[in-house]
VOBA-1610 file (N, C-alpha, C; in pm, whole numbers, padded with zeros to 5 digits, always signed):
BEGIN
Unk+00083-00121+00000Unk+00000+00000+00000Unk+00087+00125+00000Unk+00233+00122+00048Unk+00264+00257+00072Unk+00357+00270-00092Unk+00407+00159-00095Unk+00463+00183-00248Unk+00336+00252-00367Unk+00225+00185-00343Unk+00114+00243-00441Unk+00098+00380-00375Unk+00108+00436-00251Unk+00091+00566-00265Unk+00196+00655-00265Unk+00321+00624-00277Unk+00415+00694-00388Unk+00441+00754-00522Unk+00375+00573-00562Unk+00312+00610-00661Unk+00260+00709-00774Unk+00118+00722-00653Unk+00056+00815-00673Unk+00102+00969-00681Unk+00193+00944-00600Unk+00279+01079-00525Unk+00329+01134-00728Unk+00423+01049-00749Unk+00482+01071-00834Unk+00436+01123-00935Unk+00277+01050-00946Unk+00229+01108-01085Unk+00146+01178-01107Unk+00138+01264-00985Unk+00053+01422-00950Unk+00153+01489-00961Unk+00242+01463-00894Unk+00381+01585-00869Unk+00420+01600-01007Unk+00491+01490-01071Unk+00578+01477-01190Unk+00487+01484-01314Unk+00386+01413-01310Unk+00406+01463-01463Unk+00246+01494-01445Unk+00157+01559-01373Unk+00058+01648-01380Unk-00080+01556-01436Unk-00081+01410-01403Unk-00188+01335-01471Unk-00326+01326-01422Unk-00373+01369-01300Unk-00469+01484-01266Unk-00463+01553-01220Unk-00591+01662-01202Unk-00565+01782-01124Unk-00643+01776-01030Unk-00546+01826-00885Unk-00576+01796-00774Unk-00546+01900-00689Unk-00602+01838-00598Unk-00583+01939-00401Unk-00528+01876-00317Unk-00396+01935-00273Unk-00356+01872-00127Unk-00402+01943-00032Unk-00427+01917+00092Unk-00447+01970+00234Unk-00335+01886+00329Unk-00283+02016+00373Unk-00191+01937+00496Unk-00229+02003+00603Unk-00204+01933+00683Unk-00334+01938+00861Unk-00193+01904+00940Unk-00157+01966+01042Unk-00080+01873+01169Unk-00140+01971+01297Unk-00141+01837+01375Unk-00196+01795+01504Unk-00093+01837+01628Unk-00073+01922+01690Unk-00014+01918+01852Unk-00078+01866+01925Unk-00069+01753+02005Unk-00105+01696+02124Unk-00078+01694+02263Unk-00113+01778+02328Unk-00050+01756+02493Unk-00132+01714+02543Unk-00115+01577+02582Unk-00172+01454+02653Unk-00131+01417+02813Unk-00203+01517+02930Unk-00114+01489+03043Unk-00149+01399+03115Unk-00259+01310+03075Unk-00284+01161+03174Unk-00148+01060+03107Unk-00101+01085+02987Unk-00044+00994+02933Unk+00105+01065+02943Unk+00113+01157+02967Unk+00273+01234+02955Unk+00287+01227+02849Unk+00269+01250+02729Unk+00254+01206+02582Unk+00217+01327+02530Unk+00333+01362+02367Unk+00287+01478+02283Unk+00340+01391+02131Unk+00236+01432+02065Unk+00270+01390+01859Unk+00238+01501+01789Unk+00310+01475+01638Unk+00296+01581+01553Unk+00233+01463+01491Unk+00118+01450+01385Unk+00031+01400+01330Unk+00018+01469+01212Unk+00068+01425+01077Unk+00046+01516+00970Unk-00066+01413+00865Unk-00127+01498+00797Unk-00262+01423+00718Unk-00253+01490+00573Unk-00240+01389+00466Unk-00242+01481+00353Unk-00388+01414+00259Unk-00444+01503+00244Unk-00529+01476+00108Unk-00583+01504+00005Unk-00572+01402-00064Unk-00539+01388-00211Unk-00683+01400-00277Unk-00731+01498-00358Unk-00921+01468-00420Unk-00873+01497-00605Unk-00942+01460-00667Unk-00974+01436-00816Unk-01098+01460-00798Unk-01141+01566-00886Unk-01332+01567-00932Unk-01289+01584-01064Unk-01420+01528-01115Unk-01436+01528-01257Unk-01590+01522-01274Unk-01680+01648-01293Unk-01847+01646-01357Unk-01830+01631-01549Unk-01916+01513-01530Unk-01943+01495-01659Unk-02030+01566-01710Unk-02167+01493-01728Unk-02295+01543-01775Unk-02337+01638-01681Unk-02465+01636-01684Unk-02551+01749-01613Unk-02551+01709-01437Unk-02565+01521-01448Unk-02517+01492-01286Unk-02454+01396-01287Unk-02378+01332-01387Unk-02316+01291-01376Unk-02129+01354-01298Unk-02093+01269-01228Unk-01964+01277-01142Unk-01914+01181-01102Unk-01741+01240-01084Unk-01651+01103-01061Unk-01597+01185-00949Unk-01502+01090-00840Unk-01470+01156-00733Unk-01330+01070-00672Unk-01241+01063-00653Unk-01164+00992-00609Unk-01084+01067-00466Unk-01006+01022-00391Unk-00980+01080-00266Unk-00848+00998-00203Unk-00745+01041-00152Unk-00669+00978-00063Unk-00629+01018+00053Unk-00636+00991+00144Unk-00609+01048+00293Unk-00441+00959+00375Unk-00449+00994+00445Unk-00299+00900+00474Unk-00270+01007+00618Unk-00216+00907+00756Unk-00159+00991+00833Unk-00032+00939+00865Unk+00029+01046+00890Unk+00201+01004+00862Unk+00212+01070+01065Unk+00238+01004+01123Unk+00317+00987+01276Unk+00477+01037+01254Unk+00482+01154+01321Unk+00639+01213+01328Unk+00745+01112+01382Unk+00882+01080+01332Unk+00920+00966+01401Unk+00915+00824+01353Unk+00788+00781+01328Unk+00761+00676+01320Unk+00723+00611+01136Unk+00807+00525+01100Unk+00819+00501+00944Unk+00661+00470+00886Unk+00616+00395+00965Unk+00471+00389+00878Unk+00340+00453+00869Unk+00303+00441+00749Unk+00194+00505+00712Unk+00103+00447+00756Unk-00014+00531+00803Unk-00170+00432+00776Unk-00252+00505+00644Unk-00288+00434+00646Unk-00350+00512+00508Unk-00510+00521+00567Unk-00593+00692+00561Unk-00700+00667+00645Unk-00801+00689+00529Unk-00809+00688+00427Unk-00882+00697+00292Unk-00828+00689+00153Unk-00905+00574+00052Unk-00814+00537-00012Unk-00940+00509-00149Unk-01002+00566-00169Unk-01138+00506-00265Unk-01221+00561-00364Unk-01258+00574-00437Unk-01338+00599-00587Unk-01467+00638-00571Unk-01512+00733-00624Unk-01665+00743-00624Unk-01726+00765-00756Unk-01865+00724-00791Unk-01919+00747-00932Unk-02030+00786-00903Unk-02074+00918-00917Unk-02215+00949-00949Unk-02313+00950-01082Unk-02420+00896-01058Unk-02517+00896-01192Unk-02649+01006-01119Unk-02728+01024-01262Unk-02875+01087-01168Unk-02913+01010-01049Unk-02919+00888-01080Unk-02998+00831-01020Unk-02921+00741-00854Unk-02806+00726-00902Unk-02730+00641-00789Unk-02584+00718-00776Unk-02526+00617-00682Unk-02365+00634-00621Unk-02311+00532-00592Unk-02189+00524-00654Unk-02114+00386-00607Unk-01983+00452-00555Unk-01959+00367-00468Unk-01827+00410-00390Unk-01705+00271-00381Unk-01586+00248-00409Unk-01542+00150-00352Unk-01356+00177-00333Unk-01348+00103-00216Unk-01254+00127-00159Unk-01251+00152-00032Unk-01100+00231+00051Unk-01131+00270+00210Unk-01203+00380+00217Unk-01324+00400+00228Unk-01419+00520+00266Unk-01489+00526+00394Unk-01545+00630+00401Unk-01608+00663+00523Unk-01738+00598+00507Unk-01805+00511+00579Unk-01930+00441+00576Unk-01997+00530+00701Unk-02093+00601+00692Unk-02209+00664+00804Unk-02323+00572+00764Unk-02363+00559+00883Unk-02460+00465+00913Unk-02597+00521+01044Unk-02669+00565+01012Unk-02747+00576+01182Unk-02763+00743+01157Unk-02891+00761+01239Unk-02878+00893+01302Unk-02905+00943+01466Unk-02828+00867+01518Unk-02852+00845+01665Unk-02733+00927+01693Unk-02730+00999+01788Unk-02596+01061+01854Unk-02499+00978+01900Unk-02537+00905+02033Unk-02390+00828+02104Unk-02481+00684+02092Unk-02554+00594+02103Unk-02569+00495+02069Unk-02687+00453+01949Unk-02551+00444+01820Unk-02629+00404+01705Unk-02604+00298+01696Unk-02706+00219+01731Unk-02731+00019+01710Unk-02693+00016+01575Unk-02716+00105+01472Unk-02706+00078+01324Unk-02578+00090+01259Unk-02480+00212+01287Unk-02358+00232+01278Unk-02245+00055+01349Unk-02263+00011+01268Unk-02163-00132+01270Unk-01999-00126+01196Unk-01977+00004+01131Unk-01885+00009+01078Unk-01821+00076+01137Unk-01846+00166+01257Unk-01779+00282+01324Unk-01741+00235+01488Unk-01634+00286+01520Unk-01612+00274+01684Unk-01646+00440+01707Unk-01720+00426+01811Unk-01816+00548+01891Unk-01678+00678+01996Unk-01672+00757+01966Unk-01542+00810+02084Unk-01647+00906+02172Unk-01678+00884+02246Unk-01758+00956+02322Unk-01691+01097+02358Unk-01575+01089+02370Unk-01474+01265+02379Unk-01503+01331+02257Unk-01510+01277+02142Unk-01561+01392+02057Unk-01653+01294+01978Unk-01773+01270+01944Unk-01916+01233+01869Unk-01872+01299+01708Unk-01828+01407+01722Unk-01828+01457+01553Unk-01669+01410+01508Unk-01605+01295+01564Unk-01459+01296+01518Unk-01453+01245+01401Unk-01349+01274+01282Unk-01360+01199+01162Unk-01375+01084+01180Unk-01445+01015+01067Unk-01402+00856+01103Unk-01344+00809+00958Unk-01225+00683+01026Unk-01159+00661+00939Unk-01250+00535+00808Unk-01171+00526+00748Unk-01250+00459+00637Unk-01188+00320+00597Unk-01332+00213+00594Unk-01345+00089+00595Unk-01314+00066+00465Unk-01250-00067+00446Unk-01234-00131+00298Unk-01394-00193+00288Unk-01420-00149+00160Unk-01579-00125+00128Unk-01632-00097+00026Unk-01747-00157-00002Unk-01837-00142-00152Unk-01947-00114-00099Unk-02006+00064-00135Unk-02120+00114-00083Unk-02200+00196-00227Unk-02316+00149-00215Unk-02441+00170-00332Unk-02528+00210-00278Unk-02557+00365-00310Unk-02708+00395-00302Unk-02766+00435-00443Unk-02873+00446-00415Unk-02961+00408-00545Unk-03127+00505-00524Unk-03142+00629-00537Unk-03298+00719-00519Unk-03350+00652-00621Unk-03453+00629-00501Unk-03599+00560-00633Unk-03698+00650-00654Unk-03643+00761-00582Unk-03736+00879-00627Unk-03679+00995-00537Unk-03799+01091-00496Unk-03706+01261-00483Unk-03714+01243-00258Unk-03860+01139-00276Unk-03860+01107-00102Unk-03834+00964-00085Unk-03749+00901-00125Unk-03675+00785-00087Unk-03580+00691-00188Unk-03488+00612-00048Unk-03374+00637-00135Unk-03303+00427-00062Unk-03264+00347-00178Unk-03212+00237-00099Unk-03067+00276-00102Unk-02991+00154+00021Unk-02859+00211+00046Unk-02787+00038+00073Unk-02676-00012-00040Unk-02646-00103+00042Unk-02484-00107+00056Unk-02452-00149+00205Unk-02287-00142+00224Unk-02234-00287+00258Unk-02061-00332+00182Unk-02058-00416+00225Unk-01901-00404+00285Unk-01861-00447+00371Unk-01719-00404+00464Unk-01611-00586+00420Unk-01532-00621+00357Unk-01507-00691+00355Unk-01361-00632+00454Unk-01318-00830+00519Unk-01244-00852+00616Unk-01120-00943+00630Unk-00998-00920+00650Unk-00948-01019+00594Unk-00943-01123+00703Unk-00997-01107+00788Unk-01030-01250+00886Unk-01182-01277+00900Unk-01230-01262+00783Unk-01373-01311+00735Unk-01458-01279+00803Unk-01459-01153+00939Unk-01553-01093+00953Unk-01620-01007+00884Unk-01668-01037+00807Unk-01779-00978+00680Unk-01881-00856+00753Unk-01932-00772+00666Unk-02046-00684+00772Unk-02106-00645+00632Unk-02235-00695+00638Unk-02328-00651+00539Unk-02428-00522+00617Unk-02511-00436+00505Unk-02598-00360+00592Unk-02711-00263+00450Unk-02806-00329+00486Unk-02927-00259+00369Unk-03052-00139+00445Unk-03047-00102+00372Unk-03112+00038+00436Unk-03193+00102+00360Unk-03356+00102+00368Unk-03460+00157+00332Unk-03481+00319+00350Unk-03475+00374+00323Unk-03531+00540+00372Unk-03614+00620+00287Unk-03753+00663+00345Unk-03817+00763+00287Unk-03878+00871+00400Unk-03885+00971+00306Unk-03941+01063+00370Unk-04096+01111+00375Unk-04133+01173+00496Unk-04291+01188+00502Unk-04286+01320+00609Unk-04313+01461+00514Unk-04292+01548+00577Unk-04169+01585+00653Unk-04195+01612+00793Unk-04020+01635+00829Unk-04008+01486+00884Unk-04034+01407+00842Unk-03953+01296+00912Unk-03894+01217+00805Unk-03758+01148+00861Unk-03718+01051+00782Unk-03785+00909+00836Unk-03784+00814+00781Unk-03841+00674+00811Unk-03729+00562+00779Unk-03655+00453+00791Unk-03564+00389+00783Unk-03591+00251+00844Unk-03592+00131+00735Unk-03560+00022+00766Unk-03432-00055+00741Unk-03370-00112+00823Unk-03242-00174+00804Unk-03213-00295+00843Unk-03160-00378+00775Unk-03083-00488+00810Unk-02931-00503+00817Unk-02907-00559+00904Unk-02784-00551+00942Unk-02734-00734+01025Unk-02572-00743+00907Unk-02531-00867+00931Unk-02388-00884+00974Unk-02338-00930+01079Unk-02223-00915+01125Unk-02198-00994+01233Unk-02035-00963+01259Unk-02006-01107+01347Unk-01957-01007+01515Unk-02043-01082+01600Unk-02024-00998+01679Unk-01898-01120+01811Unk-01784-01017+01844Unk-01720-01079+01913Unk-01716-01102+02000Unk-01799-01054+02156Unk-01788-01094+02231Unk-01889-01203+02241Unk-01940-01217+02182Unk-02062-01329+02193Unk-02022-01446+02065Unk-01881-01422+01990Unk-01859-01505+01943Unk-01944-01581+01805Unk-02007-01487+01741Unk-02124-01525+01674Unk-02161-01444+01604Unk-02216-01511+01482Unk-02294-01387+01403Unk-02412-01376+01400Unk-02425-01212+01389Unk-02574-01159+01452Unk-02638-01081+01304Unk-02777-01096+01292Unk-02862-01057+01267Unk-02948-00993+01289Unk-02989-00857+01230Unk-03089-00767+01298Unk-03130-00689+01210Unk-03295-00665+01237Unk-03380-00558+01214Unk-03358-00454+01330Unk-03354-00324+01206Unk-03335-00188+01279Unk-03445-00102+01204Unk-03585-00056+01304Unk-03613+00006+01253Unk-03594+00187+01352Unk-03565+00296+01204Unk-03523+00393+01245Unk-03624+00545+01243Unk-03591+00638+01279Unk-03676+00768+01257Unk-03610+00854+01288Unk-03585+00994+01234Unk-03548+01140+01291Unk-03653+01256+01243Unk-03667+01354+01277Unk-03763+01405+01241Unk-03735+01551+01307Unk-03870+01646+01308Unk-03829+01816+01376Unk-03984+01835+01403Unk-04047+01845+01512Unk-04162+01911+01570Unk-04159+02011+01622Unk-04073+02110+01613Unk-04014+02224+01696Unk-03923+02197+01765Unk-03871+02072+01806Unk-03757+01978+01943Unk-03733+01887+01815Unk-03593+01827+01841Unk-03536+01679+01755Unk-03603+01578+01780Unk-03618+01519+01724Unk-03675+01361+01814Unk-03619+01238+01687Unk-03545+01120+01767Unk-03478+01071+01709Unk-03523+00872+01773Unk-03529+00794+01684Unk-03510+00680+01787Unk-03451+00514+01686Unk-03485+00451+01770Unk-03403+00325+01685Unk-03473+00178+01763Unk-03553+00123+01717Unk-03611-00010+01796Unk-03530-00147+01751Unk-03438-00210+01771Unk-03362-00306+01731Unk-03404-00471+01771Unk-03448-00515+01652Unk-03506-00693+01672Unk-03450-00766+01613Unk-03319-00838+01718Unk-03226-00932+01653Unk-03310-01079+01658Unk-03225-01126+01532Unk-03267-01232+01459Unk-03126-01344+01539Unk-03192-01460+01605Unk-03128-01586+01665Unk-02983-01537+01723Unk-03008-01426+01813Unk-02914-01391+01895Unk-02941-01394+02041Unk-02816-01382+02113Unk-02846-01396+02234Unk-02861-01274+02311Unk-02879-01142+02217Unk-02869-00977+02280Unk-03007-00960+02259Unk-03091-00888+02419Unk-03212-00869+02378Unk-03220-00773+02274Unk-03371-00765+02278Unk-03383-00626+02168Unk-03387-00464+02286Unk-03368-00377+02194Unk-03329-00282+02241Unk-03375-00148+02213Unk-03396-00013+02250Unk-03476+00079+02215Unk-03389+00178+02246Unk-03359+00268+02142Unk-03298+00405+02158Unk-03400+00485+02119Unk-03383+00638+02225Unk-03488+00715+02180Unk-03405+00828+02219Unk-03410+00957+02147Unk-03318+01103+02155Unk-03430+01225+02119Unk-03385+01298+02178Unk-03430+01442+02151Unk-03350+01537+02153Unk-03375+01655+02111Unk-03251+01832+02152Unk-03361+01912+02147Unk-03272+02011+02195Unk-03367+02125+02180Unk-03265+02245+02177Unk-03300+02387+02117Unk-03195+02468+02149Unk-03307+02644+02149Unk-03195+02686+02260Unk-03231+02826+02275Unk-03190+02909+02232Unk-03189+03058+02195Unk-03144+03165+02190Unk-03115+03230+02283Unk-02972+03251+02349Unk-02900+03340+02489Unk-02838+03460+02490Unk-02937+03595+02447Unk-02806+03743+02452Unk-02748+03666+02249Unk-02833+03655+02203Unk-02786+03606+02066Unk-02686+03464+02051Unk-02676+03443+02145Unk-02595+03271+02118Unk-02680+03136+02176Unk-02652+03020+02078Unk-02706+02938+02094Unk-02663+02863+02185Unk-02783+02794+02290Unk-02809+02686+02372Unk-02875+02543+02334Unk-02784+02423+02331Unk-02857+02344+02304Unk-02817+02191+02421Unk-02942+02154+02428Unk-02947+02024+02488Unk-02984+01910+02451Unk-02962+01835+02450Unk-02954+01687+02410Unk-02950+01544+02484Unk-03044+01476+02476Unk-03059+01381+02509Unk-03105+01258+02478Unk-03040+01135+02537Unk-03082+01020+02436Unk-03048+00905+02531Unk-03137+00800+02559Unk-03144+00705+02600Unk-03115+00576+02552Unk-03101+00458+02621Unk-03057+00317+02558Unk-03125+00221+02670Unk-03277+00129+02625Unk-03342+00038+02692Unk-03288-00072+02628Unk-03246-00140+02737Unk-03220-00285+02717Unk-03302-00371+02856Unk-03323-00490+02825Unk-03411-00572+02909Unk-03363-00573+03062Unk-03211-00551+03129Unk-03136-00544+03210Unk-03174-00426+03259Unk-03091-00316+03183Unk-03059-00190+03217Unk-03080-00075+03153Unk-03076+00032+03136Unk-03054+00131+03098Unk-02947+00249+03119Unk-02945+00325+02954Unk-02781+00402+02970Unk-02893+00564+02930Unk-02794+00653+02995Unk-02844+00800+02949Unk-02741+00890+02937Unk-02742+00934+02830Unk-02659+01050+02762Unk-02702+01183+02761Unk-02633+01258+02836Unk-02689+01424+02841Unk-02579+01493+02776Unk-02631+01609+02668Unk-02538+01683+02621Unk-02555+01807+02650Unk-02447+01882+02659Unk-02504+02065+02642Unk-02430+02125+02590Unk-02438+02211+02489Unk-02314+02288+02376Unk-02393+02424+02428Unk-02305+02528+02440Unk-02303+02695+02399Unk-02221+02716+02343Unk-02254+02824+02267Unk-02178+02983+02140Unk-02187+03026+02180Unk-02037+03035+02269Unk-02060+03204+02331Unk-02042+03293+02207Unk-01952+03259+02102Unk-01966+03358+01980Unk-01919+03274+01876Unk-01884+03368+01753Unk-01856+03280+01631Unk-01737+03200+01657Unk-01617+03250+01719Unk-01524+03173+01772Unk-01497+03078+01857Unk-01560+03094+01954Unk-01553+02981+02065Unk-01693+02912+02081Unk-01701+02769+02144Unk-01778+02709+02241Unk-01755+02619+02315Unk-01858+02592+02386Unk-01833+02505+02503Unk-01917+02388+02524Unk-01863+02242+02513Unk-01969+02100+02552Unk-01948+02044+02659Unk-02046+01991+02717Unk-02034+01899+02832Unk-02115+01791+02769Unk-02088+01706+02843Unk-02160+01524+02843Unk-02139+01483+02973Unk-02269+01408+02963Unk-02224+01305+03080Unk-02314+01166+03039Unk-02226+01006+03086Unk-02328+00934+03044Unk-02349+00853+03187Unk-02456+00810+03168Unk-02432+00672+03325Unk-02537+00573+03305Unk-02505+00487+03374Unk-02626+00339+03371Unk-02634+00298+03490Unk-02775+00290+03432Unk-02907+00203+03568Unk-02824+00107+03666Unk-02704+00032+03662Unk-02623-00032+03727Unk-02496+00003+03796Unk-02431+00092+03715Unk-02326+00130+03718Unk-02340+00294+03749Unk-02425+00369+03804Unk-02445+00474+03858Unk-02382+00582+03681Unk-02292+00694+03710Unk-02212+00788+03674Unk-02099+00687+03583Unk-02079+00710+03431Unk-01973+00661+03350Unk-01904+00715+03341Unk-01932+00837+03297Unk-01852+00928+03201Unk-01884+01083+03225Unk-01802+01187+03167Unk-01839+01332+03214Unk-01721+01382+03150Unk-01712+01498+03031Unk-01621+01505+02961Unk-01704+01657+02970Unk-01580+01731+02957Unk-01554+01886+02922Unk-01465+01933+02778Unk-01516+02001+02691Unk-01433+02011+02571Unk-01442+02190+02568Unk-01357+02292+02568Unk-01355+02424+02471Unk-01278+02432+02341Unk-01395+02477+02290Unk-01358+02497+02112Unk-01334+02626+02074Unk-01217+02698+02034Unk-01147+02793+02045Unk-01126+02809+01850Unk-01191+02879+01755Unk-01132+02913+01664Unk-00987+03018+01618Unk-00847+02988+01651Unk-00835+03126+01664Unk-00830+03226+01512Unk-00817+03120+01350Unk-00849+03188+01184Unk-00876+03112+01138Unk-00900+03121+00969Unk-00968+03031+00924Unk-00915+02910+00911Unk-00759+02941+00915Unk-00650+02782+00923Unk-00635+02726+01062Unk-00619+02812+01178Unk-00600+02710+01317Unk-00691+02737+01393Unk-00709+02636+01509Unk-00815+02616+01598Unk-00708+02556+01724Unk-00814+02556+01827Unk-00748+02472+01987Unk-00866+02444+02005Unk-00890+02295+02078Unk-00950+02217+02189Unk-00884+02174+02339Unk-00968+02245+02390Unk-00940+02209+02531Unk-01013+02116+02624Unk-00945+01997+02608Unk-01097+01868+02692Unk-01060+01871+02841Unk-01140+01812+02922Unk-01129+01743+03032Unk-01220+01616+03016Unk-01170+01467+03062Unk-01272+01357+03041Unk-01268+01287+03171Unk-01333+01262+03230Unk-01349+01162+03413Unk-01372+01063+03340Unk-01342+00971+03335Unk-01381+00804+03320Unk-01381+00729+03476Unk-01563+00679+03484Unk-01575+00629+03609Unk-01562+00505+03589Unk-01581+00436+03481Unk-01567+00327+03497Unk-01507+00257+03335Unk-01339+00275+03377Unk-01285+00228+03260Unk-01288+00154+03188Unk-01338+00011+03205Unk-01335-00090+03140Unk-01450-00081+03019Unk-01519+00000+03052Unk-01678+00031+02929Unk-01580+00107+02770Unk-01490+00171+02837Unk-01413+00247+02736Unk-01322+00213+02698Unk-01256+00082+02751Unk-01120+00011+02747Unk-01006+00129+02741Unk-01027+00184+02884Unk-00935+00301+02909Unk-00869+00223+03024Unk-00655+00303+03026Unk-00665+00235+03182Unk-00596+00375+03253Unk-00720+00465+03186Unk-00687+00601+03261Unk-00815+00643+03314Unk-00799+00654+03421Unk-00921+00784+03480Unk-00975+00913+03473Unk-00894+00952+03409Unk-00890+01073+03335Unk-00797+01118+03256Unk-00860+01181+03156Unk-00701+01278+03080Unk-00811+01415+03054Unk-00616+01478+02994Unk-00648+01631+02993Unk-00589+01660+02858Unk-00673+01702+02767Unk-00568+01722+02647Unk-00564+01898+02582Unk-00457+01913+02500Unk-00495+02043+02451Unk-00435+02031+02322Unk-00497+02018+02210Unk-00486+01999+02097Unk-00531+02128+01991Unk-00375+02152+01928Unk-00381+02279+01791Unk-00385+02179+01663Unk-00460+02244+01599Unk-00472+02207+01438Unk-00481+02334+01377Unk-00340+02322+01243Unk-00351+02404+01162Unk-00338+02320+00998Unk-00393+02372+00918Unk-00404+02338+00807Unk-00323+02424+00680Unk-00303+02411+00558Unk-00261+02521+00470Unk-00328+02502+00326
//
């Protein structure tokens, strides 16, 4: 893989065989639960090409290069084709799945970071097809191949009816702690009544995980001209139950501020994370987190807390 993206290197640079955009991004990290700082550099690579009226081609490469350290990962690597009517994608791409905030039963392709919910996510080796069968609904199917034959299929119905979306899904995959592959109906909804309202009823097929019910809402205010918003979203399972509280303010165009907290019906208080979002131009930014982890093992953390303060600048 890294020889092919030399490659590539070569025949953008040298002899001009498409025309393209780099973005280079690096990361400062001061990590003081871990005593730990990286430079993290990200370059990426896009090709567009519009054909017809909607017709489009799209190609993309992402890659993060670790200061120090010789290897690459490569975090996007894949092709896209648009027609009127459909999209094919294949390669390492970003698969979104779900519209649940912190527990999307449907999202099978993604690991969840509860410190930041909007973090990029990296991209699965994958063949993803959607296909509008019209202007209010649309099929979607993804397939994640594995090279230790954990396979992950996932089909997805969606139409719309007024402000709501409607979503049926199936979803096939091998789940590991239970050693087995699972099957499931997901049926989904998001919608706007003046408040969000969001949910997810999940009916697995010859598994040993009950079924399960996510349900979410937000809401947001106007404060002295900046926005207030809250958020919330639940997770019923036959055992227990989990609850997720969010709260974001703007204090202005430059800065804001989130809190979370999650906890379960068993396990009291999980989690409780503090983030400030600091724009300081249109190229750099700072985040400032604080995260309590009450109970590490949910997060496969073997820290109790960290403190980070992370610059990103781009060019």
């Amino acid at each position: 893989m890294t020889k092919l993206i030399v490659l590539f290197y070569i025949l953008f640079n040298c002899f001009n065989v498409f025309s393209y955009n780099i973005l280079n991004e690096s990361e400062f990290i001061l990590d003081f639960s871990h005593n730990n700082e990286e430079v993290l550099l990200k370059h990426y690579i896009s090709y567009e090409d519009y054909l017809k009226n909607s017709d489009y081609f799209n190609f993309e490469l992402g890659i993060d290069i670790k200061k120090g350290d010789s290897e690459v990962f490569v975090k996007r690597f894949f092709v896209e084709q648009y027609k009127q009517n459909y999209k094919l994608g294949f390669g390492r791409q970003r698969i979104i799945w779900g519209n649940s905030l912190y527990f999307n039963k449907t999202d099978i392709f993604n690991s969840n970071d509860i410190t930041d919910l909007k973090k990029d996510k990296n991209g699965v080796d994958s063949v993803f097809v959607s296909y509008s069968n019209s202007f209010y609904s649309r099929t979607e199917f993804a397939y994640k191949f594995d090279s230790n034959n954990d396979d992950i299929y996932a089909f997805r119905y969606t139409w719309i009816n007024q402000s709501f979306e409607y979503m049926i899904n199936f979803l096939e995959y091998y789940n590991v702690n239970l050693n087995e592959n699972k099957k499931e109906f997901v049926l989904e909804f998001k919608g706007d009544k003046g408040i969000g309202i969001w949910g997810q009823i999940g009916f697995q097929l010859d598994s040993k995980i009950d079924n399960n019910l996510v349900i979410g809402t937000d809401y947001s205010w106007e404060i002295n001209q900046n926005n207030l918003v809250f958020s919330y979203e639940c997770n019923v399972e036959k055992n227990n139950h989990s609850d997720f509280y969010g709260l974001s303010y703007t204090i202005n165009e430059f800065t804001a501020v989130n809190f979370n907290i999650l906890t379960n019906s068993n396990l009291g208080k999980v989690f409780n994370g503090l983030v400030y979002n600091f724009i300081i131009d249109d190229f750099k930014s700072m985040d400032v987190s604080y995260n309590k982890y009450f109970d590490k093992t949910m997060f496969l953390s073997n820290n109790s807390w960290d403190f980070k303060i992370v610059f990103k600048k781009s060019v």
